[in-house]
N, C-alpha and C positions, 0 to 999 in steps of 0.2 A: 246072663249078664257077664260084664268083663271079669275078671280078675283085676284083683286092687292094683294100681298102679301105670295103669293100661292110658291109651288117652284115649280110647274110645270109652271109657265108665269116664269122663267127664265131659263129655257130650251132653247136651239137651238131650231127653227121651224123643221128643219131633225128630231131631237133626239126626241121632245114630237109628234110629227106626228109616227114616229116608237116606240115610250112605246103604242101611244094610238091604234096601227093595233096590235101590241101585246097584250094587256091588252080584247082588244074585241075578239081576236081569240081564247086567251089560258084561261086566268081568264073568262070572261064571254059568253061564247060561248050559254050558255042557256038560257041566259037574253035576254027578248025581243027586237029585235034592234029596235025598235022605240023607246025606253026607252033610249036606249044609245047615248045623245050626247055627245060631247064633253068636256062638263062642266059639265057630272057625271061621266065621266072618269079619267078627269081630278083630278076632289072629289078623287077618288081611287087611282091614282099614289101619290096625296099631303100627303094623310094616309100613305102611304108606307115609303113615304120620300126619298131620296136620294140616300142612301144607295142602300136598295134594287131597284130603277131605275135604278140608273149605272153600277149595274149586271144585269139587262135585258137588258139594252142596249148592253154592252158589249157581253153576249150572242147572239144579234142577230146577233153580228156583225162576230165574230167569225165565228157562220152558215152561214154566206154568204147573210145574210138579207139584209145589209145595207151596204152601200159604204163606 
């Protein structure tokens, strides 16, 4: 999980569970997956900020990703 202060530790568990199967599928698809836990992806969504998470989310949702 995040580190206190983070804005992905105040995400829904649905909503940072589906940034973080998106962010490993589409952003880091050639990153080694042992490298990628949760809390370097996490790193990546916080970088992004809000903004840009709540159109990915929204996009997935759209596609039919997520309920």
């Amino acid at each position: 999980m995040s580190g206190d202060g983070s804005f992905a530790s105040v995400l829904s568990l649905g909503d940072r569970r589906l940034l973080r199967q998106i962010v490993r599928k589409v952003h880091l698809a050639h990153y080694p997956a042992d490298k990628l836990t949760d809390i370097e992806v996490d790193k990546l969504i916080d970088a992004w900020g809000p903004e840009v998470a709540g159109r990915m989310v929204k996009r997935a949702v759209d596609a039919g990703l997520a309920g």
